[in-house]
NUBAVO-351578 format. One record per residue (C-alpha): residue in one letter; x, y, z. Coordinates in steps of 0.2 Angstrom, whole numbers, plus 2048, in hexadecimal, padded with zeros to 3 digits. Each point is the difference from the previous one (the first is absolute). Layout:
AXYZ;...
***
This chain:
X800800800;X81080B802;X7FF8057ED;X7EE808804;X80780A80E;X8018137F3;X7EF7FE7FA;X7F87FC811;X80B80C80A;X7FA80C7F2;X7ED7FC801;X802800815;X8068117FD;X7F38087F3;X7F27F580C;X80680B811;X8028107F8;X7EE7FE7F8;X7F87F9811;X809813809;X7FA8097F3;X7EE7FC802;X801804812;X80780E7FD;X7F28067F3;X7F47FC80F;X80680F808;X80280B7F3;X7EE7FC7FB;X7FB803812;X80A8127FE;X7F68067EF;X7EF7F6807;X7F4810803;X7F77F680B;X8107F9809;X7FA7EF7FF;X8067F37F5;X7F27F27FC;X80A7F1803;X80A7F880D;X80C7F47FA;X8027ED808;X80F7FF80C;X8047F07F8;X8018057EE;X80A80F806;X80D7F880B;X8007F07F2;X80580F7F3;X80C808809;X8097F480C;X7FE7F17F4;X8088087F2;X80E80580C;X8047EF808;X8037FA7EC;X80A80E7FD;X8097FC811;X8017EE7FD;X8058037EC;X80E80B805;X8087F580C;X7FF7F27F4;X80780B7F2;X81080980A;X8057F180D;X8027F47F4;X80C80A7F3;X812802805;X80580F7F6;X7EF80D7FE;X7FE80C7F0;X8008117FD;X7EC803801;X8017F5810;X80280D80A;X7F280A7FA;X7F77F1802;X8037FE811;X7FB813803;X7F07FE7F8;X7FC7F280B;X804809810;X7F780E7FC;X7F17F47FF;X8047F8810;X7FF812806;X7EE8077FA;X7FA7ED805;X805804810;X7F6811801;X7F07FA7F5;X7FE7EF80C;X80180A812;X7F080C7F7;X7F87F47FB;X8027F480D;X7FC81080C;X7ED8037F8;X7F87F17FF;X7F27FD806;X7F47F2801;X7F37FC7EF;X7EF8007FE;X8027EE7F9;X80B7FC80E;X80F8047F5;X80E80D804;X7FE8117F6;X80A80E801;X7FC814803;X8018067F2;X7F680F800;X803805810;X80D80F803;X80C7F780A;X8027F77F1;X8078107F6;X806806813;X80C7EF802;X8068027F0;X807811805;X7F280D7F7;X8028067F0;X810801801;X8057EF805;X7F47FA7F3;X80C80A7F1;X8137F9808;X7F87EC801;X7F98067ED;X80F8087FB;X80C7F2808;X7F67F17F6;X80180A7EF;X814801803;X7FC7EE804;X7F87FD7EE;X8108097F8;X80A7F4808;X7F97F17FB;X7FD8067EE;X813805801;X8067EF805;X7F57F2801;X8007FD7ED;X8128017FE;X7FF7F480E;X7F37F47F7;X8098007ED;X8117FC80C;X7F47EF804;X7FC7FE7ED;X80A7F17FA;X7FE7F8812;X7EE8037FD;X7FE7FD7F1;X8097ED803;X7F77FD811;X7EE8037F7;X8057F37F0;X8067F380E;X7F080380A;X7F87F97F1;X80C7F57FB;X7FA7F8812;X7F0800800;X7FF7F77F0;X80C7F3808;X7F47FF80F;X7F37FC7F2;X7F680F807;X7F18097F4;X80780E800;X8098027F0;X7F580D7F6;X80280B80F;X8127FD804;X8048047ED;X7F5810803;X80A805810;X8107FF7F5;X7F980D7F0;X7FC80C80E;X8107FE808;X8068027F0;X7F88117FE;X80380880F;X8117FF7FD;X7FF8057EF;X7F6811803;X80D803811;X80F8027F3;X7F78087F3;X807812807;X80A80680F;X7FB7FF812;X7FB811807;X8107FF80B;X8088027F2;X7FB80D7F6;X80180A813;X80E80E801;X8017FB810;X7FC813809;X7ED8007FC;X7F380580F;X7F17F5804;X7F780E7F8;X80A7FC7EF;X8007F0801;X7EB7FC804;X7FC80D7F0;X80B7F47F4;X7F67F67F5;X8007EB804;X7F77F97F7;X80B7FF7F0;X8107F980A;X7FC7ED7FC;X7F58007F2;X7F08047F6;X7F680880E;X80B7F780C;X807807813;X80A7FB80E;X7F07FA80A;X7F87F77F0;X8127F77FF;X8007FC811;X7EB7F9802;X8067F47F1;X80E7F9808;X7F77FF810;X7F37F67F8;X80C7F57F6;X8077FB812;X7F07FD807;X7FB7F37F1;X8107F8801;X8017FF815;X7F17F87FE;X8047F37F2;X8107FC809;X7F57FE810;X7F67F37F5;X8117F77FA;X808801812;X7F17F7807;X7FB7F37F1;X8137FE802;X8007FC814;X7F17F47FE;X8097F77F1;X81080080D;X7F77F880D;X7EF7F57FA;X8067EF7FD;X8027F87EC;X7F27FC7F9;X7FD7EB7FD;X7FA7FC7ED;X80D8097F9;X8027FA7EC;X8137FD805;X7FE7F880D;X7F27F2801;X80B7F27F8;X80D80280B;X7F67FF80E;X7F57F07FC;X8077F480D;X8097EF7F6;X7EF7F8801;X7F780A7F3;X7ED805803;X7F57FF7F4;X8028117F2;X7EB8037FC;X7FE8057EE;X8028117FA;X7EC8027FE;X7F57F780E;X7EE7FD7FC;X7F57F480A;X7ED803807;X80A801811;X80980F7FA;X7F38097F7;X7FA80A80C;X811807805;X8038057EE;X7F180A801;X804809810;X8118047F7;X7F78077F3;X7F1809807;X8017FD812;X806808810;X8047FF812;X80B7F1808;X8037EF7F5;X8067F280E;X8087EE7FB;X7FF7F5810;X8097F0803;X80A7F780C;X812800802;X8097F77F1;X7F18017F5;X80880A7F3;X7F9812805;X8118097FA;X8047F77F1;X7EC8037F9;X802810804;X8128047F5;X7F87F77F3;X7EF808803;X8068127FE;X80D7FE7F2;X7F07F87F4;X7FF8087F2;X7ED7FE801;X80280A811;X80A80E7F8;X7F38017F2;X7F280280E;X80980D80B;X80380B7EE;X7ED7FF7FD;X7FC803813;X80B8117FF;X7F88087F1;X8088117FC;X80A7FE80E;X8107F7800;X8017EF80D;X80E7FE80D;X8007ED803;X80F7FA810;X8017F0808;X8067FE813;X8017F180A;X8037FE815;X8127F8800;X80E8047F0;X8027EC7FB;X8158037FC;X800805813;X7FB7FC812;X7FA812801;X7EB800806;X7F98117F9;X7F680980C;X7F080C7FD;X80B80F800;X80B7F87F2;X7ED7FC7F6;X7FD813805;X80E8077FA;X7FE7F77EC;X7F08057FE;X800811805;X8118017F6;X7F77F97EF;X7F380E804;X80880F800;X80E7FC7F2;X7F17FF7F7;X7F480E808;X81180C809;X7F380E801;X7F87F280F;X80F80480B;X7F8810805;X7F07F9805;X8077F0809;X803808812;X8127FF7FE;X80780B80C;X8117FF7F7;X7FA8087F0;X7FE80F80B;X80F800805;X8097FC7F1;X7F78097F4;X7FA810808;X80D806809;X80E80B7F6;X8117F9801;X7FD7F180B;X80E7F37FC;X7F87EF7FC;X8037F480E;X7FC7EE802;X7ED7FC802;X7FA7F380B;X7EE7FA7FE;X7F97F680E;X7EF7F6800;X7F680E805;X80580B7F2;X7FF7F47F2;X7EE7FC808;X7FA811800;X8088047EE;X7F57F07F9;X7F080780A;X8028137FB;X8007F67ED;X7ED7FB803;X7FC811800;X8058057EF;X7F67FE7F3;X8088037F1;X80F7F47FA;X80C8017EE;X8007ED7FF;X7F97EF807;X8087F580D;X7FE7ED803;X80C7F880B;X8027EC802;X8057FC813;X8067F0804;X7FC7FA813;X7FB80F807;X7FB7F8810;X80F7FA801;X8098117FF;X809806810;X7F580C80D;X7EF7FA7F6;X7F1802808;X7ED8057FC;X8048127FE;X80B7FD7F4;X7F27F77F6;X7F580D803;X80B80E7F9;X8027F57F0;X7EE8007FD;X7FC815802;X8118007F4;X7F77F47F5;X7F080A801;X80880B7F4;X7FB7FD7ED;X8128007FC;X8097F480C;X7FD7EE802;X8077EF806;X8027EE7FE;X8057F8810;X8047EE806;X8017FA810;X7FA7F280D;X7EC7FC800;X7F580D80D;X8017F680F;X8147FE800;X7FE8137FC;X7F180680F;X7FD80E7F2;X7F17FD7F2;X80A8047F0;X7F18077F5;X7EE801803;X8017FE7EE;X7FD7EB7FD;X8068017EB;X80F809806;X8087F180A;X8067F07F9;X8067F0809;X8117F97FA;X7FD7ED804;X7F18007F5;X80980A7F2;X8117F97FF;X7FA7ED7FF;X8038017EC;X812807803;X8047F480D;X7FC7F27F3;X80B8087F4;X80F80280D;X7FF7F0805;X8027F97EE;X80C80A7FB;X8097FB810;X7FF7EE7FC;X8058047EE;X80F809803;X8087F580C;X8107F67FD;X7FC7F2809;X7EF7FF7FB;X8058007ED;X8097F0801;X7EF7F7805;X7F47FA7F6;X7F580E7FA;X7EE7F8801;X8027F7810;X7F27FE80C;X80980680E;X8048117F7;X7ED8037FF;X7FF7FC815;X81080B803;X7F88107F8;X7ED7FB808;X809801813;X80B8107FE;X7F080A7F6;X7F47F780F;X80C803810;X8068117FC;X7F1809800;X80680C7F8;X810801809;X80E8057F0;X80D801810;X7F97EF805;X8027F87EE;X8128067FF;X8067FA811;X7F67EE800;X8067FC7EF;X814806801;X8007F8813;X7FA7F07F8;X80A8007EF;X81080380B;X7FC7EE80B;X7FE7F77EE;X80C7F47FC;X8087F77F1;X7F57F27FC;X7F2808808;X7EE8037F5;X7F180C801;X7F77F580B;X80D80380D;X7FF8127FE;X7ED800802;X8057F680F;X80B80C807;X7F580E7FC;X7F27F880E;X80F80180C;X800812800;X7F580980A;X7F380B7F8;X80080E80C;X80C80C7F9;X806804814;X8027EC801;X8097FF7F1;X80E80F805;X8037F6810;X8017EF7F7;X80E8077F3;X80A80A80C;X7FD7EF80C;X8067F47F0;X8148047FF;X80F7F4805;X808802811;X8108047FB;X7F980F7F7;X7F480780B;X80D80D807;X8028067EF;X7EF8017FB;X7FC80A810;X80E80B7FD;X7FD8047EF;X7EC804804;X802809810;X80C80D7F6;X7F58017F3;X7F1805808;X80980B80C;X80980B7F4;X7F480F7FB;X8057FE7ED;X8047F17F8;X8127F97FF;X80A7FC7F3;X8067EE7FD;X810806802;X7FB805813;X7FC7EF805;X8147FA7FA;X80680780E;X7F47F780E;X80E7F27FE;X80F80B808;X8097F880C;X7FD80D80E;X7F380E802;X80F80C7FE;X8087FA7F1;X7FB8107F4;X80880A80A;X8107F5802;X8028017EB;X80880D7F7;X7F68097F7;X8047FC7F0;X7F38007F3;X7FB7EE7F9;X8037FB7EF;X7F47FA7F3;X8057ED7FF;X7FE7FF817;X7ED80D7FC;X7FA7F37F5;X8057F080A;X7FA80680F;X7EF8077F8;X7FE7EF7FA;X8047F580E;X7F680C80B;X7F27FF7F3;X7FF7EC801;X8027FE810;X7F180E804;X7F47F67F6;X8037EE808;X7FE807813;X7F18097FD;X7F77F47F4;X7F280A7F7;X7FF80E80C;X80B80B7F9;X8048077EE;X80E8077F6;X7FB80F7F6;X80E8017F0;X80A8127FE;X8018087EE;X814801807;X80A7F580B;X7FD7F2809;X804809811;X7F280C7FB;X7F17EF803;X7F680280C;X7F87F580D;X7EF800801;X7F27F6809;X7F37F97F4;X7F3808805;X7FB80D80F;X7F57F380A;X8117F4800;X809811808;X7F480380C;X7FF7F0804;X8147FE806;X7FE810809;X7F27FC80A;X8047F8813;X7FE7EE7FC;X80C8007F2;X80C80B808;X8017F480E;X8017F07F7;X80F8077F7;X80A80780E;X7FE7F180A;X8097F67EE;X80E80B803;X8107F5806;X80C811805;X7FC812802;X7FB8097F8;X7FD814800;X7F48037F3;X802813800;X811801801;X8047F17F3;X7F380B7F3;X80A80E803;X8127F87FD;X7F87F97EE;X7FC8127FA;X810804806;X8097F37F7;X7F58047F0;X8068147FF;X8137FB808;X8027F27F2;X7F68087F2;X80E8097F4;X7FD8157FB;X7F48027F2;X7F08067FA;X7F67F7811;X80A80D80A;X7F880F7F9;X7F1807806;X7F17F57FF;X80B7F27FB;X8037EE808;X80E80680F;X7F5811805;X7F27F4805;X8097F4808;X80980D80C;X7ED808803;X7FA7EE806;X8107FD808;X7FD80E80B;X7EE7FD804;X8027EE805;X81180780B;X7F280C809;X7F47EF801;X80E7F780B;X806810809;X7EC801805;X7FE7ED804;X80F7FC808;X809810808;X80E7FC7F7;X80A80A7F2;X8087FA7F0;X80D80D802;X80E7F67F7;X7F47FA7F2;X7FA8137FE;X813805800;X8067F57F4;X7EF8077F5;X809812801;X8117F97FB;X7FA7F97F3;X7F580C7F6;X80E80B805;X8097F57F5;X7F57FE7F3;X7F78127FF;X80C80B806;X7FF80E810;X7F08097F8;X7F17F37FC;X7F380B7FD;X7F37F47FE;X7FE7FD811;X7F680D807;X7F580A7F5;X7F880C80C;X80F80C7FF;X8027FE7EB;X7EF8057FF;X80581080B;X80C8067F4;X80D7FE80F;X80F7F4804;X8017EE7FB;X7FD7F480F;X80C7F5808;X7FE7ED805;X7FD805814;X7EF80A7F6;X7FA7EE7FB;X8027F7811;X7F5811805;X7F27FB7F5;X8017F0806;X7FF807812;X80F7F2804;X801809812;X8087F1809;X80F7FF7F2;X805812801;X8017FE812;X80B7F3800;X80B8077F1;X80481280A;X8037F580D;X80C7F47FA;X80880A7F3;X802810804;X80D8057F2;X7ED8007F5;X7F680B80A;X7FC80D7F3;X80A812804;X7F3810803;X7F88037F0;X7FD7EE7FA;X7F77FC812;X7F68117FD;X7FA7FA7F0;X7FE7EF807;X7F6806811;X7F480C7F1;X7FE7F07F5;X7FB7F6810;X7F480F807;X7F78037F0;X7FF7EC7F8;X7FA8007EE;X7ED7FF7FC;X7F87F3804;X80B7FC812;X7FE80580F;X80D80780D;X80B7F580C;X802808810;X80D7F5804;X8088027F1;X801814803;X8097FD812;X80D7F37F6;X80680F7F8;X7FE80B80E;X80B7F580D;X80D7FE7F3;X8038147FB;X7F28057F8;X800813801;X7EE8047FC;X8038147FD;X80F7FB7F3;X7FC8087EF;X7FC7F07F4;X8028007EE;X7ED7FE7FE;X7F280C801;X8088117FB;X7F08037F7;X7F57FE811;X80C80B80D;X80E80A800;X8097F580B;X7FA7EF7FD;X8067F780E;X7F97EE805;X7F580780D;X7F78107F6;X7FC7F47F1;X7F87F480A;X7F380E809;X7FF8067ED;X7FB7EF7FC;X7F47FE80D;X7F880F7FE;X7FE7FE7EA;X7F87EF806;X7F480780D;X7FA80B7F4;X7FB7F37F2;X7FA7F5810;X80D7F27F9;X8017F380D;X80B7F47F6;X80E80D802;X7FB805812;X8017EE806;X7F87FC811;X80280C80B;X8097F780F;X80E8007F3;X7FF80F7FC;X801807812;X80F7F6803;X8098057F2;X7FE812806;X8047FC811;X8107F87FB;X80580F7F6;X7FC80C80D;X80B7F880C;X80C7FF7F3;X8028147FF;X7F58037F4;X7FE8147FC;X7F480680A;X8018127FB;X7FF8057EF;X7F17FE7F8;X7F87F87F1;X7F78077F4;X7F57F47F6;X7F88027EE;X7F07FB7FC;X7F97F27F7;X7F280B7F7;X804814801;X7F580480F;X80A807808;X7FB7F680F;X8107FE809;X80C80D7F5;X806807811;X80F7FA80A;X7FD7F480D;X80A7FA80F;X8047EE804;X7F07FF80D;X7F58067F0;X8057F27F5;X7FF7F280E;X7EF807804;X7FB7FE7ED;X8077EE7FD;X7FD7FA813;X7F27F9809;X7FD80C80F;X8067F180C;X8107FE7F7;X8018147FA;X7FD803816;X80F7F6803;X80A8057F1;X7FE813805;X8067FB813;X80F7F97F9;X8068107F3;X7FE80A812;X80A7F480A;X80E8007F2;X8008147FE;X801801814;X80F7F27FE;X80980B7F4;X7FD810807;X8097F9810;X80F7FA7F6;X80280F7F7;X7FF80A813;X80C7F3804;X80E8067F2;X7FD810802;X803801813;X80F7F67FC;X80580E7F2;
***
């Protein structure tokens, strides 16, 4: 937003001039009133939004534009002056203002307008002609020096605006006509600002006021163009473009942090576990189906799938919404308008990740307003007040908790006019994380809309406690449906099969082998798939169809049963194994490679950290990836898959076949079965962390260690799982996360921006690798590393930015008190200047930033940022005991121009506005007890002295 700074500072400029001016004319209209009356009082709130809100931009501009530049130009300091001659008349038309109001008719604030003492306060006649004279000096000013300040920003500008739209056509945002649109005017403006001379310049430099307010402006800058007709175009060129980059910056945060969307083109056949489910023709048509095409076509409202679990509910449903018959449907049901058709689903099938509502929330409003951006406004976000309506306000990260997503969905019922149609397909939405009947309720107001509907699968109603649709033709029941498909999966099953095809073909037994899986399964695609490989892989040499049918009838029918018969049917001698292999699995957050599980064979738990670390070669990569491979898929029998990698073999990954078989091994019984096999111990926690370790310590430099790539993901779950075991077993990895440091010190160099992207998105310094164990709030490690190696403690400036980073965590986190005091109790100086936050305060020391911070977050009522706020109180607690300042004081912007808190407060004024009264009473107690402390001292010294 920097590049926007000349035009906003400029329109915050021509705004407060024009706000003064018409309270000034008030009194000069009272002065030539015959009757002395003027007919209209003026609301207190327009007035005080006019004058105090155009000055906190240009405050807040200013600061942005002059502490962030090293070396300042020649109209800066003109600049500067103009701006302080502002802050000057704000001061004197706030107090007047302030001073006569009075209380509404309409129970609103109004001002005296018409009263003497308003001419009297403003000094009488005389007063009234010096605050007139001053602002039309003011006007000189500014059509002296803002436009050569403006057409300095021209290339800058001009580059910003095209990338703005370079951006929100790669954010696949609609606005493109008026992006283009925003780039012509830009275009213009420029154009008719270097047509001629700026009036500065054709200045002697010894003109009078008199002189200068009798010349001609309005041929300066073109065909019946002025100063102030430059400056209102730029201003509102920088209010388009604030708010398409407000658009971007929020489409771009939720596309940051909603999770990937399942029935992705590339990705479906790589995620089709080994035992392929059946692939539904690309047009379905059955009497079962009709009525569902005819609600795609003409209907509205909630469309639910119900089955049971393994019934094929996510695999119709990939099918279902890729038909082409469907797509044909949805283009008829749009009309005029154009469809928006996206497909979610409650788990991500290439990991163990469980999507939660907010996840669901997050897609659907994203798909809606890259589509319908203009819906932003009327959503109830309070960030796009805070992004886009404030002049100069740097673009920060933007966290979006349940409750915002929530209401922005809700405020989405209330509009009635939509650009395009919406139907979304949402696999298990029951089975989403945090679902409950509200959700279900919100779904159908949203559906309620003639432009959004949904086709949802999940278990029947009284799994769910929630009547899916009062509407009967808008349900269907998968076991009835999905009888056909079973037949065909089953054949093609038995068709497909080596062992099979070395039988005879017509055999009786055949016939009875395919009657028993399509009977048995009842509809179970999950059930098919373990009962017939669990059987095929008992199946001996000599042995014939009759003795698979025969086995078959061993198994159990209960899909439960069945899991605890194959996890039940495995050697002795392999049992260990098997229960390693499955416990590591299903307690690592994303899947493994197969590599990973090559290293479960080390002789001790510490062996990774005993090897050099020398990257692998090719020849020992593919020879470990195999053997690993192998021995994976013998120890866990059919519970568990290999997904192929377009690239290496270390890039597989180990899968289970299904997410009833995961759940299944995570649940109690399972879990205790196969710790009880185990024949040494075993740390599960810390032997998963050792094998991501060994995966990024062995893996040799490449593309996978750039952003985004292989290695980056590994070191994030790396860390995570490190805070899993410092949280469940009061123990640190410390020698693990050293040997981490070295080693993308090693690979990556001092400076691995990648990191940390909170402070890149500032503007400001790149991050260091003690930022990243911030994030991950690894408070037990750092304790143990200041402690044990105090040749790394960071030296003054480094722990200042450390202590700012750890007081103000990126969006979405929450402060950690003890965190804050880690820092503090190894030399944290909280009132050490940081290199963050020179566009906030003067000084931005750990301490003012974070009351800054609390205060931007009070006002837009964020409770993500705020945290809870026991944290909160300890964290100012801790700083105050450190010797925090207590003396100076802040001076906050505001989030919208009120004007509300444009004053100067003291550190009691800010704990009062973040602070319950409990914890603001205590708080307050403390600052006196700390002032009384130093005062002492200082009596102290100076007796000494």
């Amino acid at each position: 937003m920097e590049t926007l700074l000349a035009p906003d500072l400029a329109g915050a400029i021509f705004c407060f001039v024009t706000s003064a001016r018409e309270i000034v004319s008030l009194g000069t209209e009272r002065m030539k009133s015959s009757t002395a009356v003027v007919d209209a009082h003026l609301g207190y709130e327009s007035m005080i939004q006019g004058i105090s809100g155009a000055y906190d931009s240009i405050r807040l501009a200013n600061s942005l534009n002059f502490d962030s530049r090293k070396h300042a130009r020649l109209h800066d300091e003109a600049l500067t002056r103009i701006c302080e001659e502002c802050h000057s008349l704000h001061d004197i038309f706030k107090d007047i203002v302030t001073e006569l109001q009075v209380e509404g008719s309409t129970e609103k604030k109004e001002v005296l307008c018409a009263t003497p003492k308003f001419v009297w306060r403003f000094g009488g006649h005389h007063g009234l002609e010096e605050l007139d004279k001053r602002l039309l000096e003011l006007e000189l000013q500014i059509d002296e020096h803002i436009p050569s300040y403006i057409r300095s920003q021209k290339e800058s500008t001009e580059k910003w605006v095209q990338e703005l739209a370079e951006k929100s056509r790669r954010l696949n945002i609609n606005r493109s006509k008026e992006l283009q649109q925003l780039v012509v005017d830009t275009n213009n403006a420029f154009r008719d600002l270097s047509i001629s001379p700026t009036a500065s310049e054709h200045s002697e430099g010894n003109d009078n006021i008199v002189d200068r307010r009798r010349r001609p402006r309005s041929g300066t800058f073109g065909p019946g163009k002025s100063a102030s007709d430059i400056i209102i175009a730029f201003s509102i060129i920088a209010k388009q473009a604030r708010k398409y980059a407000a658009e971007c910056h929020i489409v771009q945060s939720l596309a940051s942090t909603r999770r990937k969307d399942r029935y992705q083109d590339d990705t479906v056949k790589g995620t089709s576990p080994a035992s392929e489910r059946p692939r539904y023709p690309s047009s379905i048509s059955s009497p079962s189906l009709d009525h569902f095409n005819e609600w795609l076509e003409n209907g509205t409202g909630i469309f639910w799938i119900l089955g049971t679990t393994g019934t094929g509910k996510s695999t119709f449903m990939t099918q279902l919404s890729a038909t082409t018959d469907t797509k044909d449907a949805l283009l008829r049901w749009g009309g005029n308008l154009p469809v928006i058709s996206a497909s979610f689903g409650s788990e991500d099938p290439r990991t163990t990740t469980q999507y939660s509502i907010d996840d669901l929330f997050r897609s659907i409003f994203l798909y809606i307003i890259r589509q319908c951006p203009s819906l932003i406004a009327a959503s109830s976000l309070k960030e796009w007040s805070y992004l886009g309506e404030a002049r100069g306000r740097q673009f920060g990260d933007v966290a979006f908790r349940h409750e915002d997503l929530a209401l922005a969905l809700e405020s989405l019922c209330r509009v009635h006019e939509f650009n395009a149609k919406f139907c979304f397909f949402i696999d298990g939405l029951d089975e989403h994380g945090g679902y409950n009947k509200g959700v279900g309720s919100l779904f159908k107001r949203l559906c309620s809309l003639p432009f959004i509907k949904m086709c949802v699968t999940g278990r029947p109603k009284d799994t769910i406690g929630d009547p899916p649709t009062n509407e009967p033709t808008q349900c269907i029941l998968l076991p009835d449906l999905m009888d056909g498909y079973i037949c065909h999966y089953i054949d093609k099953k038995l068709a497909e099969n080596s062992w099979i095809e070395q039988q005879e073909p017509a055999t009786y037994w055949r016939k009875d082998v395919f009657e028993y899986l399509r009977k048995e399964s009842a509809g179970s695609f999950v059930w098919i798939d373990l009962a017939f490989s669990r059987a095929l892989s008992d199946m001996k040499a000599l042995d014939d169809m009759c003795d698979l049918l025969t086995k078959l009838k061993q198994l159990p029918i209960n899909l439960q049963d069945l899991l605890l018969h194959i996890l039940n049917d495995v050697q002795e001698e392999d049992r260990d194994q098997q229960a390693r292999i499955l416990l590591l699995a299903s307690q690592a957050r994303e899947p493994l490679s197969v590599l990973a599980f090559s290293f479960l064979g080390e002789e001790s738990p510490d062996a990774v950290l005993a090897r050099a670390a020398v990257p692998m070669g090719q020849p020992e990569l593919d020879s470990r990836c195999e053997a690993s491979k192998r021995q994976v898929l013998e120890r866990s029998g059919c519970l568990v898959d290999v997904i192929p990698s377009s690239g290496t073999r270390s890039g597989e990954l180990v899968v289970f076949s299904h997410s009833s078989v995961r759940d299944y091994i995570r649940s109690t019984e399972a879990r205790q079965i196969l710790t009880q096999r185990l024949k040494t111990p075993f740390d599960l926690q810390r032997e998963l962390c050792n094998i991501l370790l060994a995966q990024i310590k062995f893996h040799k430099v490449g593309p996978m260690w750039e952003e985004g790539g292989q290695i980056h993901e590994l070191v994030l779950q790396f860390l995570h799982e490190a805070k899993v075991y410092e949280l469940a077993s009061s123990d640190v990895l410390g020698v693990h996360i050293n040997e981490l440091e070295a080693i993308v010190h090693q690979r990556k160099g001092q400076t691995f921006w990648w990191w940390q992207k909170r402070s890149i998105e500032k503007g400001e310094s790149t991050s260091t690798f003690l930022e990243l164990l911030i994030r991950y709030q690894l408070v037990g490690y750092l304790r143990w590393r200041f402690k044990n190696f105090p040749q790394l403690v960071p030296r003054v400036l480094e722990m200042a930015n450390l202590l700012e980073s750890a007081l103000i965590p990126p969006a979405g986190t929450q402060i950690n008190p003890e965190l804050v005091r880690t820092f503090l109790d190894h030399g944290a100086d909280p009132d050490y200047p940081t290199d963050h936050g020179h566009h906030l305060d003067a000084k931005p020391t750990p301490w003012r930033l974070f009351l800054l911070h609390l205060i931007q977050s009070t006002q837009r009522n964020d409770s993500t940022q705020l945290g809870p706020s026991q944290d909160r109180f300890l964290a100012i607690e801790h700083l105050i005991n450190a010797g925090a300042d207590l003396e100076t004081p802040l001076c906050p912007a505001t989030t919208n121009g009120s004007g509300s808190i444009a004053a100067k407060l003291s550190v009691e004024e800010v704990i009062r506005i973040v602070s319950s009264p409990e914890d603001a009473s205590y708080l307050c107690r403390l600052v006196e007890q700390r002032r009384k402390q130093q005062n002492v001292s200082l009596s102290g010294w100076l007796g000494w002295r």
